[in-house]
PDB file with SEQRES, HELIX, SHEET and CRYST1 records, atoms N, CA, C and O in Angstrom:
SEQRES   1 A   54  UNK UNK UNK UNK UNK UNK UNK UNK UNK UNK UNK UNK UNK          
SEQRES   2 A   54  UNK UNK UNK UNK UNK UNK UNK UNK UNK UNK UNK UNK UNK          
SEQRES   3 A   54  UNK UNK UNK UNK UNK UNK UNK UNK UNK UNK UNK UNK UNK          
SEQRES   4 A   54  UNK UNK UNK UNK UNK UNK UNK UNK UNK UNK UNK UNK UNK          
SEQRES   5 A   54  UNK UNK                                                      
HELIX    1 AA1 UNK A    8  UNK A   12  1                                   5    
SHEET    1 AA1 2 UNK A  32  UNK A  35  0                                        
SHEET    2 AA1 2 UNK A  41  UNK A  44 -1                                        
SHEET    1 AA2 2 UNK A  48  UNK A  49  0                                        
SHEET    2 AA2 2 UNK A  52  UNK A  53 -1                                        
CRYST1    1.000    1.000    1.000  90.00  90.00  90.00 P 1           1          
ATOM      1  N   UNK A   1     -11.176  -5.210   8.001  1.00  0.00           N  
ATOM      2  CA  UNK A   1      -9.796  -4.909   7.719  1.00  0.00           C  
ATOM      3  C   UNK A   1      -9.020  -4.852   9.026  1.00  0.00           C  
ATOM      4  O   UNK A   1      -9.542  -4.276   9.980  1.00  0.00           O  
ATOM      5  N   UNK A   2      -7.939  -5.346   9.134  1.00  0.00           N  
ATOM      6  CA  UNK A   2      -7.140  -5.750  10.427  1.00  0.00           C  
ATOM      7  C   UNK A   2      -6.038  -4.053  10.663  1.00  0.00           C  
ATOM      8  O   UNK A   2      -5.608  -3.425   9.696  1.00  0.00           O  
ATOM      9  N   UNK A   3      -5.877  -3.775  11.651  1.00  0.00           N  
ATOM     10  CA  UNK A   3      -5.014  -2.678  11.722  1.00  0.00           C  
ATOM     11  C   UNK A   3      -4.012  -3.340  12.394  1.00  0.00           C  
ATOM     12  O   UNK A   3      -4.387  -4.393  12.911  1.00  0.00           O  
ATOM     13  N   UNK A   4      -2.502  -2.965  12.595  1.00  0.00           N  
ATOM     14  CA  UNK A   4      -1.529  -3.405  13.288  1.00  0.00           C  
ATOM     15  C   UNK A   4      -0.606  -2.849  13.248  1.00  0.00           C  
ATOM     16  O   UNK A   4      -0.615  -2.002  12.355  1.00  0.00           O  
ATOM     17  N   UNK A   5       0.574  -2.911  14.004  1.00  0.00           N  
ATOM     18  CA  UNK A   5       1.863  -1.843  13.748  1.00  0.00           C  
ATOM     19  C   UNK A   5       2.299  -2.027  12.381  1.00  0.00           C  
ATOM     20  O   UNK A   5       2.237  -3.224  12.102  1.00  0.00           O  
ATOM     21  N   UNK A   6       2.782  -1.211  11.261  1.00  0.00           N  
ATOM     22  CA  UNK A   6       3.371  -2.100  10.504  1.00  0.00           C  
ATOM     23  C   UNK A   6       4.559  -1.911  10.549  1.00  0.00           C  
ATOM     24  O   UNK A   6       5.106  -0.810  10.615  1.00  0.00           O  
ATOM     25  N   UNK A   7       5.206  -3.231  10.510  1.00  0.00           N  
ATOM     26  CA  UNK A   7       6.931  -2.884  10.683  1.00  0.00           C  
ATOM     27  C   UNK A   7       7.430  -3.390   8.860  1.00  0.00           C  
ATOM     28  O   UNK A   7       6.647  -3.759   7.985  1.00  0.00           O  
ATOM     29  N   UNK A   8       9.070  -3.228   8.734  1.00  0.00           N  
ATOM     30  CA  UNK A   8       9.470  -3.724   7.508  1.00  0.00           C  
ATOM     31  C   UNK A   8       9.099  -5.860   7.926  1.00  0.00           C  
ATOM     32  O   UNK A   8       8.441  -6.727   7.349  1.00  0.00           O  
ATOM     33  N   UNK A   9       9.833  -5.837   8.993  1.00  0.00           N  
ATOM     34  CA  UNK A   9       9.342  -7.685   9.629  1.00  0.00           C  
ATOM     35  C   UNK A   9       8.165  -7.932   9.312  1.00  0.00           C  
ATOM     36  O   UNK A   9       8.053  -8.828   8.476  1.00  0.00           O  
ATOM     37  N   UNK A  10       6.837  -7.267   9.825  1.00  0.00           N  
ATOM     38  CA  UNK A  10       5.317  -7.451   9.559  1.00  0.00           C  
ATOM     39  C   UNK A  10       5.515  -7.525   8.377  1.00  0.00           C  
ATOM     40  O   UNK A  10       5.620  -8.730   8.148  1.00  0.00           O  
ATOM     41  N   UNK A  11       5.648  -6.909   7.355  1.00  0.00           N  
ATOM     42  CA  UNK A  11       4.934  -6.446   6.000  1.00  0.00           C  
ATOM     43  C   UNK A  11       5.450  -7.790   5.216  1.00  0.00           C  
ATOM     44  O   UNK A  11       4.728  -8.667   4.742  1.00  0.00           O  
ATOM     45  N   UNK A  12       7.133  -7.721   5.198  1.00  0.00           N  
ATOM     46  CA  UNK A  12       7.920  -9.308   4.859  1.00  0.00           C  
ATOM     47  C   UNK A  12       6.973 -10.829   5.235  1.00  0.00           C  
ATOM     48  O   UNK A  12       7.016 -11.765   4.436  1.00  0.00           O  
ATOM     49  N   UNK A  13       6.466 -10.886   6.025  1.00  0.00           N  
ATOM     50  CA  UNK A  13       5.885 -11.551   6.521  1.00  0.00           C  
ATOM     51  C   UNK A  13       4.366 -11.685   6.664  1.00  0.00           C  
ATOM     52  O   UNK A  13       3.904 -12.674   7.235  1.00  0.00           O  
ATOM     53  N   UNK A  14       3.508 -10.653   6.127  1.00  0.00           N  
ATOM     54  CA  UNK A  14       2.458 -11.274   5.497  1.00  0.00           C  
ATOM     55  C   UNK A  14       2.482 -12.503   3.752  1.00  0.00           C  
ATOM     56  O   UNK A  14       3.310 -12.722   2.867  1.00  0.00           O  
ATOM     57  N   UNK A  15       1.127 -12.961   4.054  1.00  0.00           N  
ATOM     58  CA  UNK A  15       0.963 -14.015   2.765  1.00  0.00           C  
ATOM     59  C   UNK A  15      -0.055 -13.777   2.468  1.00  0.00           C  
ATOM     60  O   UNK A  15      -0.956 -13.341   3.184  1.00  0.00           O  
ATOM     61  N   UNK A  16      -0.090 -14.137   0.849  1.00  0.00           N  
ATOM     62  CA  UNK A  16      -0.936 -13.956   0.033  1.00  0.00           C  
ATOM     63  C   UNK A  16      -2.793 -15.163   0.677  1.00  0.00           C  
ATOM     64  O   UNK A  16      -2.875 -16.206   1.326  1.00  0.00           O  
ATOM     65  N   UNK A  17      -3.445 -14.618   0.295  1.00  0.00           N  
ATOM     66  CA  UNK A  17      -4.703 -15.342   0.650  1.00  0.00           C  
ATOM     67  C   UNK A  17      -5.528 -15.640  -0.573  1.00  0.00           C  
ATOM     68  O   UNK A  17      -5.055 -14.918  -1.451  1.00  0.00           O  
ATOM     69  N   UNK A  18      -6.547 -16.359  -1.086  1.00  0.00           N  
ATOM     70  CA  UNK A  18      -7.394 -16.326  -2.103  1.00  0.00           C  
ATOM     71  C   UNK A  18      -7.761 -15.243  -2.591  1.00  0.00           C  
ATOM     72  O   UNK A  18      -7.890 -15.256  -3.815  1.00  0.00           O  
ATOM     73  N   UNK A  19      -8.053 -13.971  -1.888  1.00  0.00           N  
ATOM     74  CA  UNK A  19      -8.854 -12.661  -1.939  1.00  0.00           C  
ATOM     75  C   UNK A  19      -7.636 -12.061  -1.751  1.00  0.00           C  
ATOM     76  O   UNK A  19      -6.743 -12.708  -1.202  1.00  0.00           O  
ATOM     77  N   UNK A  20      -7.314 -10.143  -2.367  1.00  0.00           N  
ATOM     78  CA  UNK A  20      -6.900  -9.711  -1.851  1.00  0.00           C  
ATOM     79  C   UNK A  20      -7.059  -9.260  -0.821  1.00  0.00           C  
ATOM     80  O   UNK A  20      -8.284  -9.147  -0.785  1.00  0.00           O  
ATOM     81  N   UNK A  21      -6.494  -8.717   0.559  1.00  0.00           N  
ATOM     82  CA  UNK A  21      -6.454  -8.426   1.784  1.00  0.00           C  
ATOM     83  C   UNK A  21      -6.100  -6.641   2.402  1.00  0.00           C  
ATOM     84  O   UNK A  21      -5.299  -6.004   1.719  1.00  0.00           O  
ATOM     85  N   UNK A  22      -6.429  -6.263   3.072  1.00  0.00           N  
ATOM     86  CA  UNK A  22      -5.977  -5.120   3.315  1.00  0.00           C  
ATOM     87  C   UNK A  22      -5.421  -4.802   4.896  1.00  0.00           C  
ATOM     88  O   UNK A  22      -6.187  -5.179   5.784  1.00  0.00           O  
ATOM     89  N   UNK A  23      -4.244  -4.188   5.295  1.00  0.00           N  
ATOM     90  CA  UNK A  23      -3.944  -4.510   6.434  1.00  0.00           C  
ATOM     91  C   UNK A  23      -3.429  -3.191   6.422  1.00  0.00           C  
ATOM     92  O   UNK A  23      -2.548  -2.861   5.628  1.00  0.00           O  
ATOM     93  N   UNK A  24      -4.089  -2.156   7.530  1.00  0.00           N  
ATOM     94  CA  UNK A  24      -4.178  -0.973   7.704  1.00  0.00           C  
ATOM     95  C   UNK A  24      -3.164  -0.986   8.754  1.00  0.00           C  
ATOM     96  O   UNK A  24      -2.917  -2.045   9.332  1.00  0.00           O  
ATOM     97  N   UNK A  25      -2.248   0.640   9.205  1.00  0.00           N  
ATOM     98  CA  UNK A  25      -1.294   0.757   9.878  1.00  0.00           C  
ATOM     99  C   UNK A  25      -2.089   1.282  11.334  1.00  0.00           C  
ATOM    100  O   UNK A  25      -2.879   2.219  11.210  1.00  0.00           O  
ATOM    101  N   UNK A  26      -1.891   0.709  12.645  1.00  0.00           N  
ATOM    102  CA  UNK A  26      -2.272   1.351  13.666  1.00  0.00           C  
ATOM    103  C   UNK A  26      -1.826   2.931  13.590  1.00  0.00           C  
ATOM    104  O   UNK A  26      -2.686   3.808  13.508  1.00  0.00           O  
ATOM    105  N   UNK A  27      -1.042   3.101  13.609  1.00  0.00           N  
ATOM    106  CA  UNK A  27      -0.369   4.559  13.822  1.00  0.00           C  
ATOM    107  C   UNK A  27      -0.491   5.963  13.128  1.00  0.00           C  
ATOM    108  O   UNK A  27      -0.605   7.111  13.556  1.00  0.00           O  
ATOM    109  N   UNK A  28      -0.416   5.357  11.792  1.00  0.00           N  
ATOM    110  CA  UNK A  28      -0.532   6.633  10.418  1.00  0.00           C  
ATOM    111  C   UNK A  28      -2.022   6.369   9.743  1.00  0.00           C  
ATOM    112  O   UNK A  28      -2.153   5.410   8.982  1.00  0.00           O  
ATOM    113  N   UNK A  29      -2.941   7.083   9.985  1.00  0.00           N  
ATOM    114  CA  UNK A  29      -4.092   6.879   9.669  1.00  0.00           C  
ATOM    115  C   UNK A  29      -4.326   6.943   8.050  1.00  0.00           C  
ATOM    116  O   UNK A  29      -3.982   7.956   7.441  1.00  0.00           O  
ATOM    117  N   UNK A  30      -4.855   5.960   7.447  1.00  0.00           N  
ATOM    118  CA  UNK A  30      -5.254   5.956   5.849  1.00  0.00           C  
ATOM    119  C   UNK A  30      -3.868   5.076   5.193  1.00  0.00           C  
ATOM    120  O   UNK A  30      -3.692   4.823   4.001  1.00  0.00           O  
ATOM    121  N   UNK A  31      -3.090   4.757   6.183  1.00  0.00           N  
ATOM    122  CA  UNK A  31      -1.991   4.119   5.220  1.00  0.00           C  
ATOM    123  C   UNK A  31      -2.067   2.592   5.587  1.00  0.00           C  
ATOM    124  O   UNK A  31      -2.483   2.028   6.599  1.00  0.00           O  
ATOM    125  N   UNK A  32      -1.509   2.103   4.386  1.00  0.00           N  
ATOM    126  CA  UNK A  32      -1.585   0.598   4.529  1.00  0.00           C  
ATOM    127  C   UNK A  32      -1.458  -0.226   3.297  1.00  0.00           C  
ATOM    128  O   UNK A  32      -1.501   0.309   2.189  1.00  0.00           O  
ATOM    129  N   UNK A  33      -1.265  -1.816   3.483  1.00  0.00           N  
ATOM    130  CA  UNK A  33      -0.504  -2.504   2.608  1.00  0.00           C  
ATOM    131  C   UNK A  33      -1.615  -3.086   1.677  1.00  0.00           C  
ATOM    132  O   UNK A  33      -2.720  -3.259   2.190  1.00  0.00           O  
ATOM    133  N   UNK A  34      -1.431  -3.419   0.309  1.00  0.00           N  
ATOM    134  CA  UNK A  34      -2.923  -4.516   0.375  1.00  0.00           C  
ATOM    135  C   UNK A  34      -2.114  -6.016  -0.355  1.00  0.00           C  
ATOM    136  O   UNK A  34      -1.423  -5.708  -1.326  1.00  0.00           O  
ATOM    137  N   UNK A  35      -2.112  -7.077  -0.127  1.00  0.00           N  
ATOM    138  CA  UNK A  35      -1.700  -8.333  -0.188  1.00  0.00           C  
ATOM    139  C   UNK A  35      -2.841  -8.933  -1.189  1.00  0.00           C  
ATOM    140  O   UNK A  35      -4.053  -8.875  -0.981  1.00  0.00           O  
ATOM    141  N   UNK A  36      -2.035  -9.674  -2.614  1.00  0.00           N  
ATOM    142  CA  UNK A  36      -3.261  -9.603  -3.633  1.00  0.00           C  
ATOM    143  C   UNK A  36      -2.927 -11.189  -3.498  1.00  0.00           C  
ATOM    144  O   UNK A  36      -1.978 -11.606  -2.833  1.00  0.00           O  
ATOM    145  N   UNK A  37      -3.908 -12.089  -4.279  1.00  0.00           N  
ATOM    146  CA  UNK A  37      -3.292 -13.725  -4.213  1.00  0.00           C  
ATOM    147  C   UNK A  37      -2.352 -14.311  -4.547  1.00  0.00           C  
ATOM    148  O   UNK A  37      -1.985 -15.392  -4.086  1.00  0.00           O  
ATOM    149  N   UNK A  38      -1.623 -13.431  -5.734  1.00  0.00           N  
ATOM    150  CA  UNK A  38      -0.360 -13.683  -6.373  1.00  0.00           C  
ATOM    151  C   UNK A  38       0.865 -13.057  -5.316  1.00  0.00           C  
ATOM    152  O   UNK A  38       2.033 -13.253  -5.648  1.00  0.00           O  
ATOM    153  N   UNK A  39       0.623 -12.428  -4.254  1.00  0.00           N  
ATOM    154  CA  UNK A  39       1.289 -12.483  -3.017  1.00  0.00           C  
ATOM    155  C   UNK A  39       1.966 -10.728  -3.475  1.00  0.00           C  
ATOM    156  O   UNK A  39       2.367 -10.090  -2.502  1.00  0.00           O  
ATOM    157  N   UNK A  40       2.032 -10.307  -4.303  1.00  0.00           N  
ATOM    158  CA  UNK A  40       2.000  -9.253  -4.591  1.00  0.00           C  
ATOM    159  C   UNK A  40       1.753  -8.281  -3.586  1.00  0.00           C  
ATOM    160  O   UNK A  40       0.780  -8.573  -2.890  1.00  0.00           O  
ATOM    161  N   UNK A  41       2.518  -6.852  -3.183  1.00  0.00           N  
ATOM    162  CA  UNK A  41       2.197  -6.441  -2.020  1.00  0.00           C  
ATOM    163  C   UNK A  41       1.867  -4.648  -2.409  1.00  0.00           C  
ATOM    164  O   UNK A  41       2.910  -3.999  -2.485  1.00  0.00           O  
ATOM    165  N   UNK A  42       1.113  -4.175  -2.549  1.00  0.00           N  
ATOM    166  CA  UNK A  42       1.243  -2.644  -2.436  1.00  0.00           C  
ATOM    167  C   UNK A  42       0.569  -1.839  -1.707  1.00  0.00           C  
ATOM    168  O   UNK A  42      -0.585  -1.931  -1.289  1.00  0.00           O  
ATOM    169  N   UNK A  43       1.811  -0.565  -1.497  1.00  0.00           N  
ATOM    170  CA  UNK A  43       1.186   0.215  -0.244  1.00  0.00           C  
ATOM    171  C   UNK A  43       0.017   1.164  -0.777  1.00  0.00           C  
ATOM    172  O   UNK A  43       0.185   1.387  -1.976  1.00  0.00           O  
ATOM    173  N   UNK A  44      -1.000   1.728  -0.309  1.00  0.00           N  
ATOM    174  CA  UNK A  44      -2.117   2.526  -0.185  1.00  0.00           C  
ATOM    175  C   UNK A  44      -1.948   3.840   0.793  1.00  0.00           C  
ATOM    176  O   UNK A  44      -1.301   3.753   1.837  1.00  0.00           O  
ATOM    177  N   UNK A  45      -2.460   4.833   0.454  1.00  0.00           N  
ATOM    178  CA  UNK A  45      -3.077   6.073   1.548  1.00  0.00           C  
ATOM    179  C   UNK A  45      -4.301   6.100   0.509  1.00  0.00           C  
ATOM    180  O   UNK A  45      -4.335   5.987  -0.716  1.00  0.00           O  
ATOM    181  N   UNK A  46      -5.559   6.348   1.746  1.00  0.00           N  
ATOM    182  CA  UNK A  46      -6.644   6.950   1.236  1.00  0.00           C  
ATOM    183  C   UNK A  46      -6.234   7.829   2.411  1.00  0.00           C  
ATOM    184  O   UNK A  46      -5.426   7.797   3.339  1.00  0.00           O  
ATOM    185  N   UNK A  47      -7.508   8.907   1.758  1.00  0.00           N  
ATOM    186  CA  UNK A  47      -7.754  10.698   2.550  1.00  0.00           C  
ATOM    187  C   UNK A  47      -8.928  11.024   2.255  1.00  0.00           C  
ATOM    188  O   UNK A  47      -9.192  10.362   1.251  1.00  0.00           O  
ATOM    189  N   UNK A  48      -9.813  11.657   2.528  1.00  0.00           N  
ATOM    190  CA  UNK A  48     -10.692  12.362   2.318  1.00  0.00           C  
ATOM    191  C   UNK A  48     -10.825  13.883   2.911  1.00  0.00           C  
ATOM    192  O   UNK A  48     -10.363  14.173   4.015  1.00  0.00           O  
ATOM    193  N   UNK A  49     -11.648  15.029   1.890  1.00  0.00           N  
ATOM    194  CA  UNK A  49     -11.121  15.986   1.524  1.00  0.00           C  
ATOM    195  C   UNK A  49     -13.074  16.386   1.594  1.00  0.00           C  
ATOM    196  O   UNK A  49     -13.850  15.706   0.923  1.00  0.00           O  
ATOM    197  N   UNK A  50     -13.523  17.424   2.399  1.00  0.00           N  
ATOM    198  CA  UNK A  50     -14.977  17.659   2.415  1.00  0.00           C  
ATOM    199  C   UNK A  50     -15.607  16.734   2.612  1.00  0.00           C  
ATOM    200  O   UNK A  50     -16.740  17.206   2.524  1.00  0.00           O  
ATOM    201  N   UNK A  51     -15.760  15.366   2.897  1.00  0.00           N  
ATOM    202  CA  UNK A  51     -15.968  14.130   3.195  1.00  0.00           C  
ATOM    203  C   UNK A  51     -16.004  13.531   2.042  1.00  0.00           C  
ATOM    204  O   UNK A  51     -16.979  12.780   2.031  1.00  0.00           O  
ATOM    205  N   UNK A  52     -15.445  13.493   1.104  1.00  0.00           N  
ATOM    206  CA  UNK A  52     -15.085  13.098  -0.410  1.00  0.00           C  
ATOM    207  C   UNK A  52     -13.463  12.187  -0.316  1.00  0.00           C  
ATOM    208  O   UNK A  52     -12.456  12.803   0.034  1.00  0.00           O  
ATOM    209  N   UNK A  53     -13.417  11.047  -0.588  1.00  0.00           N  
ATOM    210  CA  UNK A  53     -12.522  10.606  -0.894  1.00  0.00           C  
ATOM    211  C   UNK A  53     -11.280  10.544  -1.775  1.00  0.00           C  
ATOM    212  O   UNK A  53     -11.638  10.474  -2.950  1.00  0.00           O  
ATOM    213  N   UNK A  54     -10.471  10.543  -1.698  1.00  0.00           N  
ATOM    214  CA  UNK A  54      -9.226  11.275  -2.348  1.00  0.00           C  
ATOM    215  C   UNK A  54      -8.893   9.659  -3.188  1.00  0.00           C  
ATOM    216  O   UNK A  54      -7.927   9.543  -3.943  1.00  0.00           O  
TER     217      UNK A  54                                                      
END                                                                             
């Protein structure tokens, strides 16, 4: 999974791939976009909580 700044420019500017994709934010840890093939874009936070995933 690729980390990178994400800006509103970055995010506009990813493309859809065969697979969905996941492109994590350098800065805010657990947040990030995921890019599905239909180019479809939604944001994510994971967390974990006792080492249990949220």
């Amino acid at each position: 999974m690729a980390a990178t700044h994400l800006t509103e420019g970055r995010i506009k500017a990813l493309r859809s791939r065969r697979t969905a994709s996941d492109i994590r934010d350098a800065d805010l840890k657990g947040f990030g976009v995921r890019v599905y093939p239909t180019g479809r874009k939604c944001y994510f936070i994971q967390a974990q909580h006792d080492g249990q995933r949220i």
